[in-house]
N, C-alpha and C positions, 0 to 999 in steps of 0.2 A: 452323391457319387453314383455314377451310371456302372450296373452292376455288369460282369462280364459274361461272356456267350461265350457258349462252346463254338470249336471251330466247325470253318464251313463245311460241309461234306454232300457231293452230289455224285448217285451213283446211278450208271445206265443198265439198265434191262432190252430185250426182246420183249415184244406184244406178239400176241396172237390174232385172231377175230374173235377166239373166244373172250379176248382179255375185251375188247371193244363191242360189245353184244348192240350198242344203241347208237355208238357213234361211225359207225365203218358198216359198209353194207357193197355187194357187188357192182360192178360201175365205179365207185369211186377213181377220184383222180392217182391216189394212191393207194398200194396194197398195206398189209401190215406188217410187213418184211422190210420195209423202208421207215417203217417208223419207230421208235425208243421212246419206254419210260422213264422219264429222269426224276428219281425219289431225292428232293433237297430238301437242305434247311432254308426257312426264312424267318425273318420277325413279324412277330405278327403285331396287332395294335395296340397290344399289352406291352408289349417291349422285351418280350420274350420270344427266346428259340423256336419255332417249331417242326414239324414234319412236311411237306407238302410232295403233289406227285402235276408234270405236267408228262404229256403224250407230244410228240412233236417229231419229223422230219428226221432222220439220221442224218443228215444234208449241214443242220442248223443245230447239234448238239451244243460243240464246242463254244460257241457262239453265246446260245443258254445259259450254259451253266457262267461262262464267263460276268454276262449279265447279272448273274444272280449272287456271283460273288461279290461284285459291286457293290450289288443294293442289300446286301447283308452287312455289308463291311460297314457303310453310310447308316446301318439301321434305319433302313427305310420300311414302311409298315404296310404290311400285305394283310387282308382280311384273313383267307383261306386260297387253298389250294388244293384243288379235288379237280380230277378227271371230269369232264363233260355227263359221261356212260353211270356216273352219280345221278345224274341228274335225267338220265333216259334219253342222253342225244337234245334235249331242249334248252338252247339258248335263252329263250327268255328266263325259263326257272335258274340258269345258272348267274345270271346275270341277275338278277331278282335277290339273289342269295352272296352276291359279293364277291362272288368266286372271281379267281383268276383263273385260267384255262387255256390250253392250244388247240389240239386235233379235234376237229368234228366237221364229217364229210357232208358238209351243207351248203346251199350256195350261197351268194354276197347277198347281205340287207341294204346293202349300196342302190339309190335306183337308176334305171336303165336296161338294158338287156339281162335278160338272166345268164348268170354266169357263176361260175364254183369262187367261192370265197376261199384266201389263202389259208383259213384255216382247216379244208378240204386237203390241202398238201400239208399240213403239218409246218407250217412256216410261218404261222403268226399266232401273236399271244395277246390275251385281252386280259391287261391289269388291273384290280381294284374297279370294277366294273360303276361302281353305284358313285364314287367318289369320280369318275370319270364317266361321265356318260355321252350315249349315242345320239347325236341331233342332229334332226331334219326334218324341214317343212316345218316349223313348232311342236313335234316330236318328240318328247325324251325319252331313252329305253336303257334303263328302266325307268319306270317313271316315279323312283326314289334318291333318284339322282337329279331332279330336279332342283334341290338345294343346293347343288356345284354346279348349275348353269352360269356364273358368274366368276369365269376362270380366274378376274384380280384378286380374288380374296383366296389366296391360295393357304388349303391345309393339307394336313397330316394324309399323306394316299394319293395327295394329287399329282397328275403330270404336268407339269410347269415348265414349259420353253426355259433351256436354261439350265434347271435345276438335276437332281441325281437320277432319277427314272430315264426323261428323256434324253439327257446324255449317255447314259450309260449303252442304251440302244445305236444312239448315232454314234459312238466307240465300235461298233462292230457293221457299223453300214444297213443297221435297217432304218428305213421312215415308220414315219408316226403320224395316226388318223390325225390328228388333233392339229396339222399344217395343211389339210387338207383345205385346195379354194373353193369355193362357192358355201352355198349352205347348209353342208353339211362335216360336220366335224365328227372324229371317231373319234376321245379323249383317249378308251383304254385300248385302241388298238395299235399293237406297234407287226409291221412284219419285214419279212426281207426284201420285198420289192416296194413298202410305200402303201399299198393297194390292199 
C-alpha cells in the first residue's frame, strides 16, 4: 500500500534582486518586480513529500502551480528543487545536480544568433535535468544524462510524449523542447511559447 501525502500546498512570495544576487543582473529582460517565488510541495524519487522553491514570471504562476498539482497528484518524481542563485546563476552546475529550475537571466544554449533564453523572462522550467537531457550536435548536457539518451526506454523523471509531465504542460499551452525538429531536443525544457 502506497502511503499517503500530505496535501498539496503552493505559496507565492515577492523577490527582490537581493533575493536573486546571481541570477538577475541589470539589463535583464525582466525586473524582479515581475517575477514570484512559488514555495511547493513535490515528490521526490523517494516517493515522499517534499519542499521545493521555483522563481518564475508573475505572468505564468497560475499556470505553475496548476502543473505541479498534477504532477504531485500522479506522484511523479522530481529530484530537487532549488533556485538557480543556489547554484551561483550556473546552469551547468544546476543541471549537473538534477535540479529542476525557472528564472535565470541568461541567454539561449539553442544555436544561432544569440538571444535571451525564456528562462531570462521567467517563463520556462527545466524538469529533472539529468533524466532529461539537452542534445545537440552529439552533445549531452549534462553529460550524466547520457543514460536517457534513448527516450524508448522510458523511466521514473522522464518526459515521455504522452505521459503525465508532458501533458500536464500542454493542459496549460506550453510546448516542450523535446518536439523540437532538427537536431536538437531540449527533454527538460518546457516554457510558454515552445522556445
Amino acid at each position: 500500500m502506497v502511503a499517503a501525502l500530505p496535501p498539496y500546498v503552493a505559496t507565492v512570495q515577492r523577490v527582490t534582486a537581493a533575493d536573486l544576487p546571481y541570477s538577475w543582473h541589470s539589463g535583464c529582460p525582466v525586473g524582479p518586480a515581475q517575477l514570484r517565488r512559488i514555495r511547493l510541495r513535490y515528490v521526490g524519487f523517494d516517493g515522499t513529500a517534499h519542499s521545493g522553491q521555483l522563481v518564475v514570471n508573475e505572468r505564468v504562476v497560475p499556470n505553475v502551480i496548476t502543473v505541479f498539482r498534477e504532477l504531485y497528484a500522479a506522484r511523479f518524481p522530481i529530484r530537487q528543487m532549488r533556485p538557480i542563485d543556489v547554484y551561483h546563476g550556473s546552469d551547468s552546475r544546476s543541471t549537473a545536480a538534477d535540479n529542476t529550475s525557472s528564472f535565470n537571466c541568461r541567454f539561449a544554449v539553442a544555436p544561432g544568433a544569440k538571444h535571451w533564453s525564456m528562462h531570462a523572462y521567467g517563463e520556462a522550467i527545466d524538469i529533472n535535468t539529468v533524466e532529461n537531457p539537452y542534445l545537440e550536435g552529439g552533445r549531452v548536457m549534462p553529460p550524466s544524462g547520457a543514460a536517457y539518451t534513448d527516450r524508448s526506454r522510458a523511466r521514473r523523471g522522464m518526459a515521455i510524449e504522452g505521459r503525465v509531465l508532458v501533458r500536464a504542460f500542454d493542459a496549460v499551452g506550453w510546448g516542450w523542447g523535446g518536439r523540437w525538429s532538427g537536431g536538437t531536443k531540449d527533454y527538460q525544457h518546457f516554457s510558454v511559447n515552445g522556445r
